[in-house]
C-alpha positions in Angstrom: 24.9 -36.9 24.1 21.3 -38.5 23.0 19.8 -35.8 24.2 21.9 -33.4 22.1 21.6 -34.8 19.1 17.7 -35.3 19.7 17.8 -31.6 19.8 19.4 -31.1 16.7 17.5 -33.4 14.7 14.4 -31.8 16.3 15.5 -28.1 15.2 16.8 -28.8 11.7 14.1 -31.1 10.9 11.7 -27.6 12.0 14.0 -25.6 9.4 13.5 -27.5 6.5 9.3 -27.8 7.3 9.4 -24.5 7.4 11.8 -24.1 4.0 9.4 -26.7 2.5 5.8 -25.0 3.7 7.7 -21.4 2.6 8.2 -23.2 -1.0 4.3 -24.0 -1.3 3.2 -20.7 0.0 5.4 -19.2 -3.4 4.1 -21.5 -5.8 0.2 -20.7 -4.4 0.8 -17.5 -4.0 3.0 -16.5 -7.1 2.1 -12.6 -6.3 6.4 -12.8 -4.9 7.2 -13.3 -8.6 6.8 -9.2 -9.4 8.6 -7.7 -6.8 11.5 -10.8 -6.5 11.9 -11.7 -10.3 10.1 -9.2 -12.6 10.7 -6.0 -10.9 14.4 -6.8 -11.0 14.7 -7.8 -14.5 13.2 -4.4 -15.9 15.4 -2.6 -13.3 18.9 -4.7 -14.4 17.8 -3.7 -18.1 17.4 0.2 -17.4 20.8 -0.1 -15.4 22.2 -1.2 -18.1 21.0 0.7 -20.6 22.6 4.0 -18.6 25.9 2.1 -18.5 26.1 0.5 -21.9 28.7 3.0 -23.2 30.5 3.0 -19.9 33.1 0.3 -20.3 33.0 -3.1 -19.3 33.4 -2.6 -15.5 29.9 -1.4 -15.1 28.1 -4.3 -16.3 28.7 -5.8 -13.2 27.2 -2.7 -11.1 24.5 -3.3 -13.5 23.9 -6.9 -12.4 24.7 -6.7 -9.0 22.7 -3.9 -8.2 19.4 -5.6 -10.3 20.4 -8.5 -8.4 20.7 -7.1 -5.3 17.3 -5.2 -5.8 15.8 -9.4 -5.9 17.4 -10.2 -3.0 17.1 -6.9 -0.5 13.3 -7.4 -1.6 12.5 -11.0 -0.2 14.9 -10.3 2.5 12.3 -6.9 3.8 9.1 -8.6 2.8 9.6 -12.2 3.2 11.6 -11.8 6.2 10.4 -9.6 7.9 6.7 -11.1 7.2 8.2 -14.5 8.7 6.7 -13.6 12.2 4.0 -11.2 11.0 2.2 -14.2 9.1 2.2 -15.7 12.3 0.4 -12.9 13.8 -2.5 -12.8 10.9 -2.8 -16.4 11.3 -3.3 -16.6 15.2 -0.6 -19.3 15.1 2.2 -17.3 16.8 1.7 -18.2 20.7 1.3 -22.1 19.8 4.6 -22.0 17.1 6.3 -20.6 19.9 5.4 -22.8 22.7 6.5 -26.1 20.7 9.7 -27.7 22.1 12.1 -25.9 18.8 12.9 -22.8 19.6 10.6 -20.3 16.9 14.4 -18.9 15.9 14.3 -22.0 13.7 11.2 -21.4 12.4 11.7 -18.0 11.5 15.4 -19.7 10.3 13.7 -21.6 7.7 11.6 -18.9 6.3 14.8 -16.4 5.9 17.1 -19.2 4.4 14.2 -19.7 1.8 13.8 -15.8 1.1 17.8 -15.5 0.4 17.5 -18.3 -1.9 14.2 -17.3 -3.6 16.4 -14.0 -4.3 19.1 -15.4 -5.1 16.8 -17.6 -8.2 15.8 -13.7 -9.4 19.5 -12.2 -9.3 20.4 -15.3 -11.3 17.7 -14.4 -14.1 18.6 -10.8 -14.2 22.6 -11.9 -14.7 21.0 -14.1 -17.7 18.7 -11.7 -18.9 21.9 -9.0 -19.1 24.3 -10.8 -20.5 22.0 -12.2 -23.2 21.6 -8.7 -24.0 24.6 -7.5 -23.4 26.4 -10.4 -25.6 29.0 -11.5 -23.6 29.3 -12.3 -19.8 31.5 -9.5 -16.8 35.1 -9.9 -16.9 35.9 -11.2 -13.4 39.6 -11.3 -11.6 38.6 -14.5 -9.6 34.8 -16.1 -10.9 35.1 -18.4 -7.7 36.4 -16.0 -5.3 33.4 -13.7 -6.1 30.8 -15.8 -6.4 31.9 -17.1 -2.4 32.0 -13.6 -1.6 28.6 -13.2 -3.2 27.0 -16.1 -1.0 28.5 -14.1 2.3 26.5 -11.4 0.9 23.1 -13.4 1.2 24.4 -14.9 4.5 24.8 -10.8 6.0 21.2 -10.0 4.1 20.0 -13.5 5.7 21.2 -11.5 9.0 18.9 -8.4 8.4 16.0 -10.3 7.7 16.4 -12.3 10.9 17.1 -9.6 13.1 13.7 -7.5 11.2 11.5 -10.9 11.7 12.4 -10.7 15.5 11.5 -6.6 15.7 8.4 -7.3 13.7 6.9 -9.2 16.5 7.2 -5.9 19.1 5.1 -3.7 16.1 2.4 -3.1 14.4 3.8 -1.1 11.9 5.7 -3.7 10.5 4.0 -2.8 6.9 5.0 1.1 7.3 8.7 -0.1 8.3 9.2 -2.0 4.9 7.4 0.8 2.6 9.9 3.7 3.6 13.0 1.3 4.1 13.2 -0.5 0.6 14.6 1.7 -1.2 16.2 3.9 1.6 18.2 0.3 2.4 18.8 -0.4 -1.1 20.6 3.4 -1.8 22.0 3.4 2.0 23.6 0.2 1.8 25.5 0.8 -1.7 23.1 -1.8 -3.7 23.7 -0.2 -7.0 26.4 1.9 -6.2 29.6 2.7 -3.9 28.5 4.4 -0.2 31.2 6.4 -0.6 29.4 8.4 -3.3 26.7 9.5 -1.0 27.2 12.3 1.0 29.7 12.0 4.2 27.2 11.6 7.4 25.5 8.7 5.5 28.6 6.5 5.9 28.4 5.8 10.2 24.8 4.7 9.3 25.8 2.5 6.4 28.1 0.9 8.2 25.6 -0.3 10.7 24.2 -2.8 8.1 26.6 -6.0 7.3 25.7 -5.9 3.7 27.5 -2.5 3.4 30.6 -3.8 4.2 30.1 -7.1 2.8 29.0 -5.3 -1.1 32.4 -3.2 -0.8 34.2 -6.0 -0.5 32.7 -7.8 -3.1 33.1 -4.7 -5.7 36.9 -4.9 -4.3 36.9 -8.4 -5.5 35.2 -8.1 -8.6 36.2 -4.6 -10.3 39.6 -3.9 -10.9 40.9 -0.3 -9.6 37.3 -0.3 -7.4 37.7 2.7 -4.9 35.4 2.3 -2.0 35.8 2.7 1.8 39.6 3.5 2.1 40.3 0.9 4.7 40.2 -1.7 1.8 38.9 -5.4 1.7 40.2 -7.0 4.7 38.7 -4.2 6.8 35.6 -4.8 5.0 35.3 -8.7 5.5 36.5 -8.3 9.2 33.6 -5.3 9.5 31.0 -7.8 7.9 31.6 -10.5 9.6 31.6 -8.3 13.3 28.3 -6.8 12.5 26.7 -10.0 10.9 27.5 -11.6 14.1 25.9 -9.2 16.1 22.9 -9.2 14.0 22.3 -12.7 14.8 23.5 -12.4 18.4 20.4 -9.5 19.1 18.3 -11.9 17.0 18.9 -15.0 18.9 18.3 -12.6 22.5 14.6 -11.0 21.4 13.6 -14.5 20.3 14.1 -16.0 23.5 13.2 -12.9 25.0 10.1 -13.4 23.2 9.5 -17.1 24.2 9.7 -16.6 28.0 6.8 -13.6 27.3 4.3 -16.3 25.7 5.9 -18.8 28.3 4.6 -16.5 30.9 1.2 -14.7 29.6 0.3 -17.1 27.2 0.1 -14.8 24.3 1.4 -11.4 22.5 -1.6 -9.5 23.1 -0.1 -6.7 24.3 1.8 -6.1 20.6 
């Protein structure tokens, strides 16, 4: 029992050094603030701007999709740099042979990146509404805004799963160029998946934040129309594939600690 809890104090005590060294690393190198903050602002405004006259429904594609846009960003760049930086830095092989597992490491890093992304898809909601004049119209304020955290948690899933595939490529910088935006259309961002032509939907569905961004327009637009098997389907179909994100994550990390255990480094990647 000592030992356990040794263990746990040892691997959340490694998540929040890393949450805390992530926060410097923002506030010295504020270069995150365009494509987390600023970017999404000026997109929320143009979204808006097409769906002014469109009824009061669509302010809250508007929003969610700007939002969205903040968060999808740190979770490809941030996230999937968590292991990358460790590359650059030549401190890869010695973070992974310390006695916490590098999954917490990395853990740290993601939780950070949701949460930084979360901070900009709070200032786009001010930023719209202020010019909007009045706040969305929302069935159930504290339903959605649970639903919106599960949201982060399934993005939080991605970005662990890309930090772990990072490590076994070098082309971890052409990976995040070509997928940012073909995520943030694929994945139904700013609008439904089921607008996008047919054999798009099985590859959607492979991402937990498709399923997880239905529900929440199920939740949070009255008369929404999305994937015909409804909300419970969708929260069951989150949850399933957010699972299995983390389950893949958790087997390359260790897969990757026994191959530094055993050669000493990661030259060979």
């Amino acid at each position: 029992m000592a030992t356990a809890q040794v263990y746990g104090w040892s691997r959340g005590r490694s998540t929040l050094a890393s949450i805390r060294l992530c926060v410097l690393q923002f506030v010295a190198d504020p270069q995150w603030l365009i494509p987390s903050m600023i970017a999404p602002v000026i997109f929320g405004l143009v979204a808006f701007g097409l769906f002014a006259n469109s009824g009061p429904d669509f302010l809250v594609y508007a929003i969610l999709g700007a939002g969205m846009m903040s968060m999808w960003g740190q979770t490809l760049y941030g996230s999937g740099w968590a292991t990358g930086q460790d590359r650059v830095w030549g401190t890869l092989e010695p973070t992974l042979q310390a006695p916490t597992p590098y999954l917490y490491v990395v853990l740290g890093r993601v939780l950070w990146n949701v949460v930084s992304g979360l901070l900009g898809g709070l200032i786009v909601y001010v930023v719209v509404v202020t010019v909007n004049g009045a706040g969305p119209t929302l069935p159930n304020p504290a339903e959605f805004a649970l639903l919106f955290v599960f949201v982060m948690l399934t993005l939080a899933s991605v970005g662990t799963l890309l930090a772990a595939a990072y490590v076994y490529t070098r082309y971890a910088g052409f990976i995040q160029n070509i997928g940012e935006f073909a995520f943030y259309v694929g994945t139904g961002c700013m609008f439904p998946v089921v607008l996008l032509p047919f054999w798009t939907n099985p590859i959607a569905l492979l991402f937990p934040p498709t399923w997880a961004l239905d529900a929440l327009r199920y939740n949070g637009i009255p008369g929404y129309v999305g994937f015909s098997w409804g909300f419970g389907w969708d929260m069951v179909g989150a949850i399933a594939t957010t699972a299995v994100y983390l389950g893949i994550s958790a087997s390359v990390f260790r897969r990757v600690e026994r191959q530094v255990l055993e050669k000493g480094s990661l030259g060979d990647y």
